[in-house]
Residue frames relative to the residue before (quaternion, step in Angstrom):
aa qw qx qy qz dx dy dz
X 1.0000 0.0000 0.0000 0.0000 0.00 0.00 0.00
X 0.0989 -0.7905 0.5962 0.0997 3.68 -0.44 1.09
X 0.7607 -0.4342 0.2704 0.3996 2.92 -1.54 -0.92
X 0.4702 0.5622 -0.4751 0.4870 3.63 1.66 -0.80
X 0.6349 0.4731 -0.5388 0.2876 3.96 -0.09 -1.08
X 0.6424 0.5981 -0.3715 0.3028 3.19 0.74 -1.30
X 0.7149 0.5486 -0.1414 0.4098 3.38 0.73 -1.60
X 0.6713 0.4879 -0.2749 0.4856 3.45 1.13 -0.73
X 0.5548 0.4867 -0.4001 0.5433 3.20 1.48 -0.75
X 0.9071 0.2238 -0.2578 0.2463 3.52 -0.74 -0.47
X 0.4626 0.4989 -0.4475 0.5804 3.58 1.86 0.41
X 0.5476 -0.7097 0.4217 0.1366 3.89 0.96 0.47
X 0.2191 0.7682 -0.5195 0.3034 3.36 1.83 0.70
X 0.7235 0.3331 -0.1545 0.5846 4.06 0.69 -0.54
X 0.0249 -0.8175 0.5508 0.1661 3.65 0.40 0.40
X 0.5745 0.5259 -0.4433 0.4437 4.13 0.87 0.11
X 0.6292 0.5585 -0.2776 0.4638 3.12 0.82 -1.17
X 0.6480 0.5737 -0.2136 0.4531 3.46 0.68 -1.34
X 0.7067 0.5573 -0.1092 0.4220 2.95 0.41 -1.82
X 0.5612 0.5036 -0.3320 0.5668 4.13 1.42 -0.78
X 0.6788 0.3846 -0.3097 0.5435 3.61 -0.02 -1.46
X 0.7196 0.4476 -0.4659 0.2542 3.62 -0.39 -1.21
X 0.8250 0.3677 -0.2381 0.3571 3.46 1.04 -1.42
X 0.4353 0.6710 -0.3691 0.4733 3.48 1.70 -0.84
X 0.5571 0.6374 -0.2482 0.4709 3.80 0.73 -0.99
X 0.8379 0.2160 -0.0913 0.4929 3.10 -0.04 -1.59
X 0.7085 0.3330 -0.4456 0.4342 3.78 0.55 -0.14
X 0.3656 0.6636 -0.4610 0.4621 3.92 1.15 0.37
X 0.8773 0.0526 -0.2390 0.4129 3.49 0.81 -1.19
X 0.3607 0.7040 -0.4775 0.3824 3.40 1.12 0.79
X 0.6807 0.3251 -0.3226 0.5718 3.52 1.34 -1.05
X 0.5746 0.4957 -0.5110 0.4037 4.16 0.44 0.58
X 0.6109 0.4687 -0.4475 0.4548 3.41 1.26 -0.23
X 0.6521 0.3930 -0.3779 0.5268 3.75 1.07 -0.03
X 0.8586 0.2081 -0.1437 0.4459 3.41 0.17 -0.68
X 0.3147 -0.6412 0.4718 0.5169 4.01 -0.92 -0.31
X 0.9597 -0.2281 0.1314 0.0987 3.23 -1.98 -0.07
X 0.6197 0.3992 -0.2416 0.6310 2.28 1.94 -1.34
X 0.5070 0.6153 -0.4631 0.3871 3.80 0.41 -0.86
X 0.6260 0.6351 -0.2261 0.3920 3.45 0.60 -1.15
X 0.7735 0.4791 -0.1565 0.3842 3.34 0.61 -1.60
X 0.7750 0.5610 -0.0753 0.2810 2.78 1.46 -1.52
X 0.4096 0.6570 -0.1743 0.6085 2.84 2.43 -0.76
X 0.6186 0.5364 -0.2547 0.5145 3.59 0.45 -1.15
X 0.7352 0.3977 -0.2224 0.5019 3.33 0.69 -1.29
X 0.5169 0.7472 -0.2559 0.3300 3.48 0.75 -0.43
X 0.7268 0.6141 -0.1465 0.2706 2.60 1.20 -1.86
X 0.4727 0.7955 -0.0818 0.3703 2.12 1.68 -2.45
X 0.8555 0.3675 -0.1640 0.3259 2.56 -0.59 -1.71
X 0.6905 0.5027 -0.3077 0.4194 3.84 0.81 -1.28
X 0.7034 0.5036 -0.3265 0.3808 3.92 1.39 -0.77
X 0.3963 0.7729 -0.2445 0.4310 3.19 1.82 -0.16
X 0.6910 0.5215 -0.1258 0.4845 2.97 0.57 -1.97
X 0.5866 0.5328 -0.2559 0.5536 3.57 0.53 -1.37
X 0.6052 0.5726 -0.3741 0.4073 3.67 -0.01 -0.94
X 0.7954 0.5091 -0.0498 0.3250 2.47 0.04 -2.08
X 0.7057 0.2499 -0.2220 0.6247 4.00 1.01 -0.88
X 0.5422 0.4365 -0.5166 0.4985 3.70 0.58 0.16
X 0.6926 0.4096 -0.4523 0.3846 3.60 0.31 -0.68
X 0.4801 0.7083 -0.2632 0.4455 3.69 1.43 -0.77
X 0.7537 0.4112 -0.1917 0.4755 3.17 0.37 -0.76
X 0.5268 0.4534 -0.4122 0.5891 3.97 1.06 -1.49
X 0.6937 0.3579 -0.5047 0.3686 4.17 0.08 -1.01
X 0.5851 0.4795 -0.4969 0.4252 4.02 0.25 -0.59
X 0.8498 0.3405 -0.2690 0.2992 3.12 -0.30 -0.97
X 0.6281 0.1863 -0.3396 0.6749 4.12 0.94 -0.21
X 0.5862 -0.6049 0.5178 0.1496 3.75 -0.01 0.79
X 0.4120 0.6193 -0.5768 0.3377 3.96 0.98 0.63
X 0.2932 -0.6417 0.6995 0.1142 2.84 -1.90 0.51
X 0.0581 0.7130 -0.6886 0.1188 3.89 0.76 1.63
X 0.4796 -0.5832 0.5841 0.2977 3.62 0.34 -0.71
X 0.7866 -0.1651 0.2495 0.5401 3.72 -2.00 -0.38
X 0.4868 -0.5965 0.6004 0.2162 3.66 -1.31 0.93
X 0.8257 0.2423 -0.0676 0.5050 3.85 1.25 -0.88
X 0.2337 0.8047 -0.5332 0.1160 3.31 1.64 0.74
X 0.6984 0.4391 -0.3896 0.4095 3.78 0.94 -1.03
X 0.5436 0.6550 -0.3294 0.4087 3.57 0.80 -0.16
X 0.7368 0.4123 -0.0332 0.5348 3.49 1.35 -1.05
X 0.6884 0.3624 -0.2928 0.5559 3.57 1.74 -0.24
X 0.5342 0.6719 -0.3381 0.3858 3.50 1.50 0.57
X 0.2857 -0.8186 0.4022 0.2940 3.42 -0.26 1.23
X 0.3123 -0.6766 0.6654 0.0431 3.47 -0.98 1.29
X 0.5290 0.5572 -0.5282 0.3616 4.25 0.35 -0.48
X 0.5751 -0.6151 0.5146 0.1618 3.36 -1.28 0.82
X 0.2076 -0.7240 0.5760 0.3177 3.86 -0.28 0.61
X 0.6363 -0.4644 0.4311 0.4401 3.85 -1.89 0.60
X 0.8474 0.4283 -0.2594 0.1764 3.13 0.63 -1.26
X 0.6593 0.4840 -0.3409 0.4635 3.18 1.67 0.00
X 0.4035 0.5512 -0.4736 0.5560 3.68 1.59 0.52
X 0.6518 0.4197 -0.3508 0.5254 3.56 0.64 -0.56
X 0.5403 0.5352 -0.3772 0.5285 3.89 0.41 -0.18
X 0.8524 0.2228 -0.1338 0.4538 3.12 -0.62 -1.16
X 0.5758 0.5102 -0.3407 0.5405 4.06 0.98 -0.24
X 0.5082 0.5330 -0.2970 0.6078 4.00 1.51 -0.37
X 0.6763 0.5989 -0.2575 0.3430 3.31 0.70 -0.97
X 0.8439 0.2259 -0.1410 0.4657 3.18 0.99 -1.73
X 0.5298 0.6250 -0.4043 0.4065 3.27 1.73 -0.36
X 0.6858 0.4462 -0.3420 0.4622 4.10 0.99 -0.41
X 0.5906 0.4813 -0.3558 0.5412 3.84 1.61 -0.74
X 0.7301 0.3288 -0.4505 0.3948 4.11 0.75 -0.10
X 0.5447 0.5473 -0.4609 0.4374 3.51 1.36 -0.33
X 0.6529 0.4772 -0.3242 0.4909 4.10 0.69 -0.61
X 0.5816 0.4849 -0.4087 0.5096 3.97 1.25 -0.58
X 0.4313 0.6477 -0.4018 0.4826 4.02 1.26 -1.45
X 0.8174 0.4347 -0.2382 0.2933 3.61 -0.47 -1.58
X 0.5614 0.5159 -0.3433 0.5485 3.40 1.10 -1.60
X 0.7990 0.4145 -0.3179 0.2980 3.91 -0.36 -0.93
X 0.5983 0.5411 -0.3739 0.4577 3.07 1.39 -0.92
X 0.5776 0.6639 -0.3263 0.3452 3.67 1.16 -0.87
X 0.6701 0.5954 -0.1590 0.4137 2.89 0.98 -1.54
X 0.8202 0.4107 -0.1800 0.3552 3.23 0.52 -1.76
X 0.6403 0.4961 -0.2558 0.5278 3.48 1.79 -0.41
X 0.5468 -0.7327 0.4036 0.0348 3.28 0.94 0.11
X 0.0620 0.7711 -0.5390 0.3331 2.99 2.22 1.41
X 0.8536 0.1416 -0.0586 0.4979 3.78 -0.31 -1.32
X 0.2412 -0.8699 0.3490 0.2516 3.97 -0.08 1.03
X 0.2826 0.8034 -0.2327 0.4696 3.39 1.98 0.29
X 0.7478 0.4996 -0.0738 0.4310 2.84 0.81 -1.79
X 0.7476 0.4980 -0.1860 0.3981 2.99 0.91 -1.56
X 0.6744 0.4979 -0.3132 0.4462 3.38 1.46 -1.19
X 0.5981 0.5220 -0.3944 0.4630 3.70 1.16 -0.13
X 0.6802 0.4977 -0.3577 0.4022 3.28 0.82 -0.50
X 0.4687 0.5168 -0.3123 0.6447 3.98 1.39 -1.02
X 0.5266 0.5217 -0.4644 0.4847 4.42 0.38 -0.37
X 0.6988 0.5186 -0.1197 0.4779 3.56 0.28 -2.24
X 0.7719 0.2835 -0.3128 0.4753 3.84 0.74 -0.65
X 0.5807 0.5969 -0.3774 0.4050 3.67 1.05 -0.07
X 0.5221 0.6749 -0.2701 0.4460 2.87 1.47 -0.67
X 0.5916 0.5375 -0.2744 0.5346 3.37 0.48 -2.32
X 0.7698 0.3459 -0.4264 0.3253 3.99 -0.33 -1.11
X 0.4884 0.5983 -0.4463 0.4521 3.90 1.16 -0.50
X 0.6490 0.4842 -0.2403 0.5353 3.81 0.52 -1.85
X 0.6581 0.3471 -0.5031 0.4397 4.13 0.19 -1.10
X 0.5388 0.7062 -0.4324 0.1550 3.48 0.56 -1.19
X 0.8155 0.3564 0.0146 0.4558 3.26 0.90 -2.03
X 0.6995 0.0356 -0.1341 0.7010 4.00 1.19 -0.35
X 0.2785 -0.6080 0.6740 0.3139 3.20 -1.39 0.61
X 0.7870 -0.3940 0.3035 0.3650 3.61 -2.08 -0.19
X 0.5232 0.5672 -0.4733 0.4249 3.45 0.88 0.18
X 0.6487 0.5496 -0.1725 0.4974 3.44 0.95 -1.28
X 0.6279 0.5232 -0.3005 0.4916 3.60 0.87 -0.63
X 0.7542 0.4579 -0.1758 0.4367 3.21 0.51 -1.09
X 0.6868 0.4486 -0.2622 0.5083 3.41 1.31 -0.61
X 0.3733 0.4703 -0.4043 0.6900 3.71 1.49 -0.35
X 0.7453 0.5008 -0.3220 0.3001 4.02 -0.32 -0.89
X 0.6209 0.5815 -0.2020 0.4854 3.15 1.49 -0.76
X 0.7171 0.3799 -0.2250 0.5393 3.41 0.51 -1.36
X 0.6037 0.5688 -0.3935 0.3965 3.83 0.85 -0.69
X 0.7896 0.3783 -0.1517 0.4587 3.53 1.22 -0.89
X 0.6081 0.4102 -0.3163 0.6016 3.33 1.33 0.16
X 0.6806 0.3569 -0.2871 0.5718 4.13 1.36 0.30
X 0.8787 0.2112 -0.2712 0.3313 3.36 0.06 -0.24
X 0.6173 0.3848 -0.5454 0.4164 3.21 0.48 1.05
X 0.4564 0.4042 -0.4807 0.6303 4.00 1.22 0.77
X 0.7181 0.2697 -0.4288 0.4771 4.21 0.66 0.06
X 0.4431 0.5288 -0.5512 0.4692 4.08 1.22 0.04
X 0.6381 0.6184 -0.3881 0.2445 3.45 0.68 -1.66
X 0.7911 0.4510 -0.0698 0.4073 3.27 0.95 -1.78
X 0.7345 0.0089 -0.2047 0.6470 3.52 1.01 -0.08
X 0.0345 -0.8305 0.5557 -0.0150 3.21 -0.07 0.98
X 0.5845 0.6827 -0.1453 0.4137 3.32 1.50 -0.71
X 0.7999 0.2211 -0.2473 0.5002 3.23 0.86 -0.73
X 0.3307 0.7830 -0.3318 0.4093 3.21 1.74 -0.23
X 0.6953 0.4018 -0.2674 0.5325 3.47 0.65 -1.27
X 0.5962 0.5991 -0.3738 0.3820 3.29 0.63 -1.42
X 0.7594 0.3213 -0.3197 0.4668 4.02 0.08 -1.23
X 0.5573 0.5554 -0.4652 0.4056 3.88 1.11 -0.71
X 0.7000 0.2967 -0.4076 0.5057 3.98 0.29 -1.05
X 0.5386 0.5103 -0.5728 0.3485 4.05 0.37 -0.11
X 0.7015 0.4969 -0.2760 0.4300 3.37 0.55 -1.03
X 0.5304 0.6703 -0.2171 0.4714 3.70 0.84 -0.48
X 0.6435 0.5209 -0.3152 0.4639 3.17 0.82 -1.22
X 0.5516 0.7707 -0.1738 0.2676 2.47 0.93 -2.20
X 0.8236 0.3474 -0.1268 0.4300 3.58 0.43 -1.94
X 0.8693 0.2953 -0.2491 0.3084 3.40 1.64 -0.05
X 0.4343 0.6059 -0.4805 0.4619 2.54 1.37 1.14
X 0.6112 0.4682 -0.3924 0.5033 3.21 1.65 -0.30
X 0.5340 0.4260 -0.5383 0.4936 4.19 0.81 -0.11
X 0.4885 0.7047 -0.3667 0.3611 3.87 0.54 -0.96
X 0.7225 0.5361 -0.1194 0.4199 3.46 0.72 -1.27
């Protein structure tokens, strides 16, 4: 998965593709605001499992009855190797194990009050968050996060023009008012 998939995915360049994740996505966290996690999973898993099954004796039956010999409906599905390789557990486990040691420092920085700037912007950013926890919790966020990232870069795309146009107005705006 690179970066173009990514980009194609959420500029809607595949509108099925898109159109799966975006909604599969959003109706995951819609059914967590009703139910918990596990319910969720287990349902999901449910589903699965019951459209399988069905498959699986419907294909059974089409073989009885025209007398083929196709075999397992999911044989190519079932002769694919699914096992993680070491070296890509080692990769991606490098990855998050140097991005939490570099997140570790930053807080320690912060919370100790190396740069006093820094810190006082950061104690700002949490006063905030307690305003934002206050009014949506993290379900809501994430679902506001979703639709925000699956819509506004196909409404930048399309008006991209006046977009800029009200951004450098608004700019000015802030510097003539820091100016002051």
């Amino acid at each position: 998965m690179d970066a173009k998939w990514v980009v194609d995915l959420l500029y809607w360049r595949d509108v099925k593709t898109t159109g799966v994740v975006f909604g599969a996505s959003l109706l995951l966290l819609l059914s967590l605001m009703a139910c918990s996690i596990v319910s969720v999973f287990s349902y999901i898993g449910l589903a699965l499992l019951s459209v399988t099954i069905c498959f699986r004796i419907y294909k059974g039956i089409l073989q009885a009855i025209q007398k083929s010999d196709e075999g397992h409906p999911f044989k190519q599905y079932l002769d694919q190797d699914v096992a993680l390789s070491d070296e890509m557990v080692h990769k991606y486990s490098d990855i998050v194990l140097a991005k939490l040691n570099k997140t570790i420092i930053e807080l320690r920085r912060l919370f100790l009050v190396e740069d006093l700037v820094d810190s006082i912007k950061f104690a700002v950013l949490m006063w905030i968050l307690t305003y934002v926890g206050a009014l949506f919790n993290g379900l809501t966020l994430l679902i506001l996060a979703l639709i925000g990232v699956f819509s506004c870069p196909i409404v930048y795309e399309k008006h991209q023009a006046q977009i800029d146009h009200y951004v450098a107005l608004v700019n000015n705006q802030v510097k003539g008012v820091v100016g002051k």
